[in-house]
C-alpha positions in Angstrom: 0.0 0.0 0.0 1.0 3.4 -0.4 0.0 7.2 1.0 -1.7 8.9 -1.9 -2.5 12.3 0.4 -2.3 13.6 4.0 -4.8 15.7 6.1 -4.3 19.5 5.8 -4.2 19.0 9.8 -2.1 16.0 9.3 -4.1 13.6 11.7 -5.0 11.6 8.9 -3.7 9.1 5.7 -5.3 8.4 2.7 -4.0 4.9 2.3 -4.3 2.5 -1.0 -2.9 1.1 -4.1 -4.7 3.8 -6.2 -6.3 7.4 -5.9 -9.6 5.0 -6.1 -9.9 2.5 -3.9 -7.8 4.6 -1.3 -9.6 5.0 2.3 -8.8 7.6 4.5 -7.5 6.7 8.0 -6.8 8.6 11.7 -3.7 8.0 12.6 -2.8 7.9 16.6 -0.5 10.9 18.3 2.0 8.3 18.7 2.1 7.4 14.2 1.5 11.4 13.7 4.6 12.1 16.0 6.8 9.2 14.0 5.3 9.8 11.0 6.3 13.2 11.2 10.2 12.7 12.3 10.3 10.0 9.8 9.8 12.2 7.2 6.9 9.1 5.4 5.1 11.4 2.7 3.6 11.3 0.0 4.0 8.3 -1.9 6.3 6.2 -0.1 5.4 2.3 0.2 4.2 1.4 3.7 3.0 -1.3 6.1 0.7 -0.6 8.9 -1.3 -1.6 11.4 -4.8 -0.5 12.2 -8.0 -1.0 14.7 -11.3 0.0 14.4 -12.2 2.7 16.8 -15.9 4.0 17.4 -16.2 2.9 13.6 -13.9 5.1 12.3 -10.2 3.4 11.2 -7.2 4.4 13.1 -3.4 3.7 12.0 -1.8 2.4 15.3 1.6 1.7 13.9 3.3 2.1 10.4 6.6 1.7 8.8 8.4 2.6 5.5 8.1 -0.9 3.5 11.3 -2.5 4.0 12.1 -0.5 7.6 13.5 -2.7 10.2 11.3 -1.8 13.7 8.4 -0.6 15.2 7.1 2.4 13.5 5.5 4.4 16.3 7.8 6.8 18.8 6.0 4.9 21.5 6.3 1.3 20.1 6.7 -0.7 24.0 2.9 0.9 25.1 1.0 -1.5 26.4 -2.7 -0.1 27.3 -5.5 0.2 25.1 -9.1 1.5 25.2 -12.0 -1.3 24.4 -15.3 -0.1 22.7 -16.0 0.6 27.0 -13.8 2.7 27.8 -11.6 0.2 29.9 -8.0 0.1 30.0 -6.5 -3.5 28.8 -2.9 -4.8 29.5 -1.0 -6.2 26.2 2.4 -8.1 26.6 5.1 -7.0 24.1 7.6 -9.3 24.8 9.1 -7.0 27.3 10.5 -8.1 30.5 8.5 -8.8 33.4 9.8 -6.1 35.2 8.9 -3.6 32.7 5.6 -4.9 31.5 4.9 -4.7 35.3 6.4 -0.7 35.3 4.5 0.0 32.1 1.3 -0.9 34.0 2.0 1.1 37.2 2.6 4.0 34.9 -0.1 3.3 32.7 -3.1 3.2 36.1 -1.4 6.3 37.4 -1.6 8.1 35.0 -5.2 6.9 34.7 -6.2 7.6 38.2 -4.6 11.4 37.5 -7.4 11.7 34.8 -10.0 10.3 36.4 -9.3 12.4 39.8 -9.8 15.6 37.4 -13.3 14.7 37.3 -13.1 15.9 41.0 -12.0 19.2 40.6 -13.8 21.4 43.0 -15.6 18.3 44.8 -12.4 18.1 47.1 -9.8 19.4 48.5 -6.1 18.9 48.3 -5.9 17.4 51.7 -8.1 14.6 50.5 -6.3 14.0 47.1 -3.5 11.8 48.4 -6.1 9.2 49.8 -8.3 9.6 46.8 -5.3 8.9 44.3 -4.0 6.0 46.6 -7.7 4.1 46.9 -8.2 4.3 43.5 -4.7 3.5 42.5 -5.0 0.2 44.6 -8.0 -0.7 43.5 -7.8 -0.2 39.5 -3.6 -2.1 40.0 -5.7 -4.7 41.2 -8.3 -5.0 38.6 -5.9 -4.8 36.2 -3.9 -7.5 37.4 -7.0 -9.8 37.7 
């Protein structure tokens, strides 16, 4: 396949063998951000990878055809949304040590945005035991 155009805002492909049969496709932050330092344009042969998301297609990793390696900046991420919303663990042949970092960082970082929700509900004496009981309690879903 090959890019026949990109998005004037440059979130999206147009991917295809022809100007024809060519779809149009998001691409996520991560392929936008590699995309751009990799310098794919216009009419270079590529290989990606893609998932359908709230019906709409989105690029979740691409490479030059013929490049050696993961063609995302973030190519080790392990979460990703479901149709519900819910975080779900992947193993990428890491280490057990870092798959189990990567998913510390990964419910943190969730439990920051969820507490945002909360703005104005409490105060910043509270937040600590917020952000620790829900910490604990999506680690341990997580781990189920």
């Amino acid at each position: 396949m090959k890019i026949i155009a990109r998005s004037k805002n440059g979130k999206m492909l147009k991917i295809g063998d022809d100007d024809k049969t060519a779809k149009w496709l998001f691409m996520t932050e991560p392929v936008q951000d590699f995309v751009n330092k990799n310098t794919i344009v216009v009419g270079d042969e590529v290989e990606f990878q893609q998932e359908n998301k709230n019906g709409s297609f989105t690029i979740t990793n691409i490479t030059k055809k013929g490049q050696v390696g993961s063609g995302t900046s973030a190519p080790n991420k392990v979460a990703s949304k479901t149709d519900s919303g819910i975080s779900t663990i992947k193993n990428y042949g890491n280490s057990p040590e870092v798959n189990d970092s990567i998913k510390k960082q990964t419910v943190i970082k969730t439990c920051a945005e969820a507490v945002k929700a909360l703005a104005g509900q409490i105060t910043k004496e509270e937040l600590p035991d917020y952000m620790t009981t829900l910490y604990d309690k999506l680690l341990a879903k997580v781990n189920e």
